[in-house]
C-alpha positions in Angstrom: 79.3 93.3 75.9 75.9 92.0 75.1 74.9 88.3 75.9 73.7 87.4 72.5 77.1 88.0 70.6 78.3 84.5 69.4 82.0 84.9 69.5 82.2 86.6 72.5 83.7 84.8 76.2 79.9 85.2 77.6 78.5 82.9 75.0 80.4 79.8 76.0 78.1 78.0 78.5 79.0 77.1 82.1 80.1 74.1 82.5 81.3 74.1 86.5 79.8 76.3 90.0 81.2 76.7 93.5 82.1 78.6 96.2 85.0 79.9 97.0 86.4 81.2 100.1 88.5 84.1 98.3 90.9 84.3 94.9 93.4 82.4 96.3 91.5 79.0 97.3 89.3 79.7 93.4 89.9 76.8 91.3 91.7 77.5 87.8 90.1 78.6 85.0 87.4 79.0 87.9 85.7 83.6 87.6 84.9 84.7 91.0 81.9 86.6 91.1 83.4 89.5 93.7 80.9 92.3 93.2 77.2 92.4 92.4 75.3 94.5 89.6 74.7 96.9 92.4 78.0 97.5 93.0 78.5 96.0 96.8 80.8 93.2 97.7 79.3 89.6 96.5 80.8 88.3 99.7 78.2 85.5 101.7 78.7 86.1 105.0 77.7 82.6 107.0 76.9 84.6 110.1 76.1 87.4 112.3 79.7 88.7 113.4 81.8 87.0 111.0 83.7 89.3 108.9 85.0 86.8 106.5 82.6 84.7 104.1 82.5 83.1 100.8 81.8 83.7 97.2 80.1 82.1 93.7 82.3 81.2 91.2 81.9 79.5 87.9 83.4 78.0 85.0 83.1 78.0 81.1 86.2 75.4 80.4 84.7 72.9 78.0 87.3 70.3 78.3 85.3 68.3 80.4 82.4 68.0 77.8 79.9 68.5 80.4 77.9 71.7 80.4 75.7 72.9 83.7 71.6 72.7 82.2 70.1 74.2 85.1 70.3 75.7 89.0 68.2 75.5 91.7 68.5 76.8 94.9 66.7 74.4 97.8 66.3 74.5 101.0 67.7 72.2 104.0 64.3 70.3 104.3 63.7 69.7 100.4 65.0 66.7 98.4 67.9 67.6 96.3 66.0 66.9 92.4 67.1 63.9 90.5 69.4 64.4 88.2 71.1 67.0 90.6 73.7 67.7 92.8 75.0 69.9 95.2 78.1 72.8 94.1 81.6 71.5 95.6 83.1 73.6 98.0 86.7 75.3 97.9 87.4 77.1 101.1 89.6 77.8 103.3 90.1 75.3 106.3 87.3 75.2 109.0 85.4 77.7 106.7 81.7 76.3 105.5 78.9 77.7 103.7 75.2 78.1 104.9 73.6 74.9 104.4 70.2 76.2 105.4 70.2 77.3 101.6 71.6 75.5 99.0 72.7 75.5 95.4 72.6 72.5 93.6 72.8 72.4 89.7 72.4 69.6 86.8 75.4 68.7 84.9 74.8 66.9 81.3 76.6 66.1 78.4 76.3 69.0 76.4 75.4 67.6 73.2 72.5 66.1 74.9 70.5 69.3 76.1 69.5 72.4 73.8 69.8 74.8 76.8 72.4 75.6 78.8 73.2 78.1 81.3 75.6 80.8 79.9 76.0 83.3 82.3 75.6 83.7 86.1 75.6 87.8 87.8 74.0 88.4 91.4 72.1 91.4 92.1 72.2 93.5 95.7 69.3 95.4 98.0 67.7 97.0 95.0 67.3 92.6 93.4 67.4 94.4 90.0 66.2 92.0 87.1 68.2 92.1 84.5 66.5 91.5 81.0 67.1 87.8 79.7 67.9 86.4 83.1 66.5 84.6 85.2 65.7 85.2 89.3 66.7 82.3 91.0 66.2 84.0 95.1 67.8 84.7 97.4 70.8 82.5 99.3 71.5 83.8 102.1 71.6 88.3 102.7 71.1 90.6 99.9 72.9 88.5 96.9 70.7 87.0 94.5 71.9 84.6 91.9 70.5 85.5 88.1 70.9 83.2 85.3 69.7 83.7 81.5 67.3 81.3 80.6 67.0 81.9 77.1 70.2 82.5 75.1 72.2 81.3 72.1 74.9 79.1 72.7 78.6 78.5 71.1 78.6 76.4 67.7 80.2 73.4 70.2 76.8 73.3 72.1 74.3 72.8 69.5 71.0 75.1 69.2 69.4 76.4 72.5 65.5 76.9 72.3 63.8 80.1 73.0 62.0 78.2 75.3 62.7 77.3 79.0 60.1 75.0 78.9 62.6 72.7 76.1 64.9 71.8 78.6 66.4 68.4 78.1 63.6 65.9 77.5 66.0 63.5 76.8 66.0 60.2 78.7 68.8 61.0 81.6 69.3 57.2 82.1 71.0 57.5 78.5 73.7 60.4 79.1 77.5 59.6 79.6 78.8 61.3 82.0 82.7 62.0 82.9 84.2 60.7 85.8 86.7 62.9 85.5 84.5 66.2 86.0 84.6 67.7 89.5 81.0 67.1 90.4 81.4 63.0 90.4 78.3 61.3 89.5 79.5 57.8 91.6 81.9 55.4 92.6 81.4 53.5 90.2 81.2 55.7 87.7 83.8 54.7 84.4 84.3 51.7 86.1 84.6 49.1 83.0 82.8 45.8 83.1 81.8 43.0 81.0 78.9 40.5 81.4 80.0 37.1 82.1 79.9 34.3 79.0 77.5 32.5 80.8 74.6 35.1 81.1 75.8 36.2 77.3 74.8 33.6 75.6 71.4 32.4 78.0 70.5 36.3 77.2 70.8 35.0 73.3 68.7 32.2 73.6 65.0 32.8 73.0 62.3 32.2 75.8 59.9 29.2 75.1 56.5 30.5 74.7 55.5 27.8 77.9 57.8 29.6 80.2 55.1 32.6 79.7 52.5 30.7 80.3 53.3 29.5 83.9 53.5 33.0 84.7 51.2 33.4 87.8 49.8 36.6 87.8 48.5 37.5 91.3 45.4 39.6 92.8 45.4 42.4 94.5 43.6 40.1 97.2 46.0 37.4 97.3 48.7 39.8 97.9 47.0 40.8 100.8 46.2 37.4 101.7 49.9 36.4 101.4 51.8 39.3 103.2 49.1 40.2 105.5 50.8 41.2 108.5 48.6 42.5 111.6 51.5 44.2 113.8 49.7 42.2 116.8 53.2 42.0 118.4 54.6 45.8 118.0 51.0 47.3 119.0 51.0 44.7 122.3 54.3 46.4 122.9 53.4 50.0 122.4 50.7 49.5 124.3 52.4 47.8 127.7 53.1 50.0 130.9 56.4 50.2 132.0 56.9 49.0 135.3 56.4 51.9 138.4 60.2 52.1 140.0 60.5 50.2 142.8 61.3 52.9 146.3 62.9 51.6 149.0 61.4 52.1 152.4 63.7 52.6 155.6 62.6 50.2 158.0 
């Protein structure tokens, strides 16, 4: 089935990614990705000696109204991106995945982006490219996850750009996000609030020009001046001798 055809299931975007320790602990309406384009076993084995392991799975259920924009896959010492987060995990009990690896992925409104991820296949040994996807590495053993980076969306998703390089320039401060969908942006995400009367109507009264005007703006030098701070009394500490230990002598 080829990746450009409109009406088929591949053209609907992602909208969710996990792992899963097998079918039975997958999510619903959740594709386990169970063999790669080689043919092997898409099984992540955590370790050396473990027989059981874990597997990628996605969704494409739109009821959310979210839509995944991107993955990355980052390693234990880099910053997850802004903007990201890390896939949940759906495993069995005292399972866990390889953290020295991980895949995080950037979850948006999807009538805010013009690209979206729309399919997600991993390759084996031979790390076969396939044409109009992506590389994204290697995880952990010979899997590696693929994703297309320039494809055509469903008519719900708007137009996606030839281009990876048009990836949602939009201002992320001004997406809504669900607080229903499975990634969770927050705690306080959806929580309502109002601003109180008070600050309402000072916010609608307009500032006298003389308020400006008082306004002291400071130097660079009398910043310094101000919060100078020397650190006389941590490098006095740092650089004390501790005390030799006392011995006892037998008299």
């Amino acid at each position: 089935m080829s990746l450009y055809e409109a009406n088929s299931a591949h053209s609907l975007p992602v909208t969710a990614v996990a792992w899963t320790s097998n079918s039975t602990t997958c999510p619903k309406d959740f594709s386990l990705i169970s063999m790669t384009q080689d043919g092997a076993a898409a099984n992540f084995v955590r370790g050396f000696g473990m027989k059981s392991g874990y597997y990628l799975c996605f969704s494409t259920n739109a009821a959310g109204g979210m839509v995944v924009s991107d993955i990355q896959i980052i390693t234990d010492k880099e910053p997850i991106p802004h903007g990201y987060c890390y896939i949940p995990e759906y495993l069995e009990p005292k399972a866990s995945v390889w953290k020295k690896k991980r895949v995080c992925v950037r979850v948006v409104p999807r009538g805010s982006v013009e690209t979206a991820v729309l399919d997600i296949r991993l390759t084996g040994k031979s790390k076969v490219v396939l044409q109009h996807y992506t590389c994204l590495g290697d995880i952990h053993g010979p899997p590696l996850p693929l994703r297309p980076s320039n494809t055509h969306s469903a008519p719900s998703v708007g137009k996606l750009s030839r281009r990876r390089s048009n990836l949602d320039i939009k201002d992320p401060g001004q997406s809504v996000y669900d607080s229903s969908n499975i990634y969770g942006i927050s705690a306080m995400d959806g929580v309502p609030f109002v601003l109180h009367p008070r600050f309402e109507t000072q916010a609608s009264r307009p500032v006298p020009s003389n308020a400006l005007s008082n306004i002291c703006i400071k130097s660079v030098q009398d910043i310094e001046n101000e919060y100078n701070y020397t650190f006389a009394v941590e490098e006095s500490a740092a650089s004390r001798t501790r005390p030799t230990s006392l011995t006892s002598h037998s008299h």
